[in-house]
DSSP file (Angstrom, degrees, kcal/mol; ACC not computed):
  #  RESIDUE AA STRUCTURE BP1 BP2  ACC     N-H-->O    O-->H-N    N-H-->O    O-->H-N    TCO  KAPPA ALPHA  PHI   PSI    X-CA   Y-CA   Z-CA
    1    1 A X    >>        0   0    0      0, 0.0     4,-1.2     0, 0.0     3,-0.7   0.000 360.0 360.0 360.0 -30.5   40.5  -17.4   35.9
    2    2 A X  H >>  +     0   0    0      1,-0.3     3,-1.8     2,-0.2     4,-1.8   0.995 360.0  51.4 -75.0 -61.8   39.0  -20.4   37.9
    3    3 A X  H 34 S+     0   0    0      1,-0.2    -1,-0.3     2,-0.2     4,-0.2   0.526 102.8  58.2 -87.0  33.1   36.4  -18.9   38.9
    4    4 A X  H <> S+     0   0    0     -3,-0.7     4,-2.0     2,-0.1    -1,-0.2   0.581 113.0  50.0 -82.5 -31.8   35.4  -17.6   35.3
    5    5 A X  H <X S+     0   0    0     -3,-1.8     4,-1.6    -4,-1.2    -2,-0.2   0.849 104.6  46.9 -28.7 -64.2   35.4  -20.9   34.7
    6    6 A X  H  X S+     0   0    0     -4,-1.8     4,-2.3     2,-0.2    -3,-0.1   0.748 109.6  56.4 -73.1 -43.2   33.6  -22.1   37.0
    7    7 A X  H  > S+     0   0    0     -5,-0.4     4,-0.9     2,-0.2    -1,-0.2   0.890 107.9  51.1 -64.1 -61.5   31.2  -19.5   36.3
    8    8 A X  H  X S+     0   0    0     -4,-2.0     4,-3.6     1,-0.2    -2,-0.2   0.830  99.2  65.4 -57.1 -29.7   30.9  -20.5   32.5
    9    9 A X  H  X S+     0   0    0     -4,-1.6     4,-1.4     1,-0.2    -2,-0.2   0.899 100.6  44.2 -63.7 -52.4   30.4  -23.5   33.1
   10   10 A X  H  X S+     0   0    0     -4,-2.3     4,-1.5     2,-0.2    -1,-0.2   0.728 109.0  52.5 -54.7 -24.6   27.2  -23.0   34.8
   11   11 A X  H  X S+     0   0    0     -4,-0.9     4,-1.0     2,-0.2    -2,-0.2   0.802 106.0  56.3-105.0  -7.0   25.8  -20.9   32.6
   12   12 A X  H  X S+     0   0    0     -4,-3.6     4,-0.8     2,-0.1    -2,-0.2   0.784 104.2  51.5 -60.9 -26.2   26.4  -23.1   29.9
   13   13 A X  H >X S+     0   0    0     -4,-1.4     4,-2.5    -5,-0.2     3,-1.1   0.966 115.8  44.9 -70.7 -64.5   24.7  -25.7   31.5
   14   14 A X  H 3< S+     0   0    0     -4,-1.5    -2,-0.1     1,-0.2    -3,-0.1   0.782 115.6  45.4 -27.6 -48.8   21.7  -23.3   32.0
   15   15 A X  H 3< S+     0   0    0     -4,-1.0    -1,-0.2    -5,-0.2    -2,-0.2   0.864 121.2  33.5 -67.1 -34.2   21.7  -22.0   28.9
   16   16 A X  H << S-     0   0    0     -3,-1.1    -2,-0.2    -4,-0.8    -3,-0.2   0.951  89.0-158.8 -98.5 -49.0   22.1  -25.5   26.7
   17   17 A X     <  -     0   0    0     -4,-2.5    -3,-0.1    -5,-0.2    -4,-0.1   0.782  13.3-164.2  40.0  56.7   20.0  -27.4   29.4
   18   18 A X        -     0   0    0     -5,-0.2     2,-0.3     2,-0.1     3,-0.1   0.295  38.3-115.5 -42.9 175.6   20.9  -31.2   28.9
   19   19 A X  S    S-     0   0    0      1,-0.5    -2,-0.0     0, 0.0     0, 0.0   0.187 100.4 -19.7 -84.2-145.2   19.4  -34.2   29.9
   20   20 A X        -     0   0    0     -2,-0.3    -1,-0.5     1,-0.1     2,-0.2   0.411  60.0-153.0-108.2 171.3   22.6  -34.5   31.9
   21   21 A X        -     0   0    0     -3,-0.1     2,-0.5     2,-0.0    -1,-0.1  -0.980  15.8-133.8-154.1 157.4   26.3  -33.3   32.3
   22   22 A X        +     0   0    0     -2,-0.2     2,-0.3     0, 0.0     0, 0.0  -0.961  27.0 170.7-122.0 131.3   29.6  -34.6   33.6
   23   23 A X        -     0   0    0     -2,-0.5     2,-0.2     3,-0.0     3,-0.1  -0.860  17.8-153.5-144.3 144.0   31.8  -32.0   36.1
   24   24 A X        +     0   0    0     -2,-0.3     5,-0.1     1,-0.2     0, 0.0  -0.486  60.7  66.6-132.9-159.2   35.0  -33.4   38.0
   25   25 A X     >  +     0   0    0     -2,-0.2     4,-0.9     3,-0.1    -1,-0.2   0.947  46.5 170.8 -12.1  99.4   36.7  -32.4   41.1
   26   26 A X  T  4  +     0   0    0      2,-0.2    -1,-0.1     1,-0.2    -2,-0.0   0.214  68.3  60.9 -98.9   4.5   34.2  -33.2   42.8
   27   27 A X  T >4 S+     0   0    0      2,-0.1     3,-2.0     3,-0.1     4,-0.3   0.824 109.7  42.8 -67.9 -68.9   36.5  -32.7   46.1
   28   28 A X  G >4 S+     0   0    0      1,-0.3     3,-4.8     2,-0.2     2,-0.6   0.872  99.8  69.2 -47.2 -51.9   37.0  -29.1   45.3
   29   29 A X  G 3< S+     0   0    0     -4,-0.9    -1,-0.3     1,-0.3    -2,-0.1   0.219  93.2  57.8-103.7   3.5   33.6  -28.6   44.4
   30   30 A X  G <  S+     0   0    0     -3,-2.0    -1,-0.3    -2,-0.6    -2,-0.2   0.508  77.2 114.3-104.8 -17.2   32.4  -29.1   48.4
   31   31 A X  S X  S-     0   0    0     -3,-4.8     3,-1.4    -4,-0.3     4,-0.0  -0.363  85.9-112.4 -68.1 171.3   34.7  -26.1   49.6
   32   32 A X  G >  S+     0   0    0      1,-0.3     3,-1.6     2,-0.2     4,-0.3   0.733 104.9  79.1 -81.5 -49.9   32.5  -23.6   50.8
   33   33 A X  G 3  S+     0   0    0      1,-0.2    -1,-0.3     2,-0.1    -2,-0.1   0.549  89.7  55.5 -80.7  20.7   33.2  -21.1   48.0
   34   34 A X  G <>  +     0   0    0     -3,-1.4     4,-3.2    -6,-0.2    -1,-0.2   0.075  67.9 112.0-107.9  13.6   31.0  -22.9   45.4
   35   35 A X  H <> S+     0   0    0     -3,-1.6     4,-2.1     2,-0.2    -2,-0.1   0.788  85.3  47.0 -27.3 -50.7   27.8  -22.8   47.5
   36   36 A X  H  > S+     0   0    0     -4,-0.3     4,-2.3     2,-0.2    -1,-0.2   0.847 111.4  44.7 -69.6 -46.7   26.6  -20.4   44.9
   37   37 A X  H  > S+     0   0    0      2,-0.2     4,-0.8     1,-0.1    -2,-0.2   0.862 113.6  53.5 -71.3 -31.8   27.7  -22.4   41.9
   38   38 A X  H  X S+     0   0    0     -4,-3.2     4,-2.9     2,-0.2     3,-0.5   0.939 107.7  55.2 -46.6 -57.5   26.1  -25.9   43.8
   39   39 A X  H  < S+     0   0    0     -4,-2.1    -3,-0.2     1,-0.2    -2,-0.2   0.840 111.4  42.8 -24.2 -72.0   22.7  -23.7   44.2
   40   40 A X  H  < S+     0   0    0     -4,-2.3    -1,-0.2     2,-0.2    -2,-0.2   0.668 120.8  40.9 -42.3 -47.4   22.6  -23.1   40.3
   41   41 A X  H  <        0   0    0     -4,-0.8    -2,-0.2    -3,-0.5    -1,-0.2   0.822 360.0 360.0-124.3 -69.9   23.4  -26.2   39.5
   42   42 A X     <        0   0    0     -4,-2.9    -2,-0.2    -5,-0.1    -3,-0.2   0.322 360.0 360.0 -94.8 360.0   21.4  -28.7   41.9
């Protein structure tokens, strides 16, 4: 389920394209198995 989340979340962000957006655990969000979702994103 998280990373279905994780997943929507990005492509809502893609999709809507905002001037900006606010995302938290910003700890989690360094492990290594969101490389792909950092990519998208930044």
């Amino acid at each position: 389920m998280k990373e279905t989340c994780e997943g929507e979340f990005s492509r809502a962000v893609n999709a809507i394209k905002p001037r900006g957006f606010v995302a938290e655990n910003v700890t989690g969000i360094l492990n290594p198995k969101f490389n792909y979702f950092v990519k998208n994103i930044y």
